[in-house]
C-alpha positions as CSV (number, residue, x, y, z in Angstrom):
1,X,2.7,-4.4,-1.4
2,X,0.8,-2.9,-4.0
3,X,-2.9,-1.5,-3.3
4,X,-4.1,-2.9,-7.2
5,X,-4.5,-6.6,-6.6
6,X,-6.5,-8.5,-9.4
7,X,-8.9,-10.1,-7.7
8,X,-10.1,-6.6,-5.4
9,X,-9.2,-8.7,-1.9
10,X,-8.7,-5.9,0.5
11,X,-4.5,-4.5,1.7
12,X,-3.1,-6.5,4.4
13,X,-0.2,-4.4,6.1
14,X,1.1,-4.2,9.7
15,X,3.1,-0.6,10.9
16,X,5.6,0.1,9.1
17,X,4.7,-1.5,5.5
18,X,4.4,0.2,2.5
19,X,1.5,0.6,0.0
20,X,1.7,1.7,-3.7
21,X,-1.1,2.8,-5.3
22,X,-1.1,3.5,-9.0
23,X,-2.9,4.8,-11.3
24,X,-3.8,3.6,-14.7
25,X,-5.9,5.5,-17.2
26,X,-7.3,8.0,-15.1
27,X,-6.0,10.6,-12.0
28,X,-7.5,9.4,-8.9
29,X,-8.1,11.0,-5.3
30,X,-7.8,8.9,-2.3
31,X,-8.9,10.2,1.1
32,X,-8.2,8.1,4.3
33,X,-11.2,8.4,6.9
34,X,-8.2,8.0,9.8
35,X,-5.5,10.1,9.3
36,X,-3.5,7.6,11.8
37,X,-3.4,5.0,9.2
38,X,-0.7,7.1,6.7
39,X,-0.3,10.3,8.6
40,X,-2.1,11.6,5.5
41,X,-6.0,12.3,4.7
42,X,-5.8,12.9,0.7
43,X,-3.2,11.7,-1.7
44,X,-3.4,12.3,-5.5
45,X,-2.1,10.6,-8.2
46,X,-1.8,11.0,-11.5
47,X,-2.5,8.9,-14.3
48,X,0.4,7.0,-15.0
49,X,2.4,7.3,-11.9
50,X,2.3,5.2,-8.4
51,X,2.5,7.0,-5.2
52,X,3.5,4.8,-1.5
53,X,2.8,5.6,1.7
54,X,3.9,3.7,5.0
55,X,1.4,2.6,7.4
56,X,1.7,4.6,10.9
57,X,2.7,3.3,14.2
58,X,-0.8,4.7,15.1
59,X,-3.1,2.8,12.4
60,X,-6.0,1.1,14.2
61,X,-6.3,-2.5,14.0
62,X,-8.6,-4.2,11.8
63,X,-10.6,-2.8,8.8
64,X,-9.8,0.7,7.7
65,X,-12.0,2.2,4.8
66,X,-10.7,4.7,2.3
67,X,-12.4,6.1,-0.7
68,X,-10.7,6.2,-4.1
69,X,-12.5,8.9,-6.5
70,X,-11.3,8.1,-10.3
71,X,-11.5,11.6,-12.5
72,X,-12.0,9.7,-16.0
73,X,-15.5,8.7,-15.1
74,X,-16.1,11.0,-12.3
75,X,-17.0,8.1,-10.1
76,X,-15.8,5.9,-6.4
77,X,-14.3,2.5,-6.8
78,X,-15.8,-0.4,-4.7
79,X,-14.4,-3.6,-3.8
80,X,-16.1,-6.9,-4.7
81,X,-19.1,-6.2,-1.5
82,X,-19.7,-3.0,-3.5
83,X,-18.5,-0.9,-0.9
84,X,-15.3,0.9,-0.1
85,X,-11.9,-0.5,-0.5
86,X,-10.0,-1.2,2.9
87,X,-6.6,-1.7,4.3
88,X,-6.8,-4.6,6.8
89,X,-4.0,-3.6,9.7
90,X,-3.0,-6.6,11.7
């Protein structure tokens, strides 16, 4: 499952999946607003690489929002509603 889909529809993942993000032409930050969803609240990656993390037995159900902060232009990404991207736990 890979967090960069083409057409910005948001992650759908149950416990247990796993989520690459990657980064291409630029470091980014990502901070998780429930630390239940990964176990984690901040991952960074670097330009060029791909980090996964496996969503927790604890993640909430439904929509969870998490910010991605891109260095090369000192800016958030948004998804297609122009608002942050979000895993979709079922």
């Amino acid at each position: 499952m890979q967090s960069k889909d083409s057409n910005n529809a948001p992650v759908e993942a149950k416990p247990g999946d796993k989520i690459t993000f990657s980064a291409e032409g630029t470091d980014i930050y990502i901070q998780f607003m429930d630390v239940n969803l990964t176990g984690q609240t901040t991952l960074m990656v670097k330009k060029g690489t791909s980090v996964t993390v496996t969503v927790s037995d604890k993640a909430k159900k439904g929509e969870n929002a998490y910010a991605v902060f891109c260095t090369s232009d000192m800016s958030f990404a948004k998804n297609m509603r122009n608002s942050p991207p979000v895993i979709i736990i079922k």
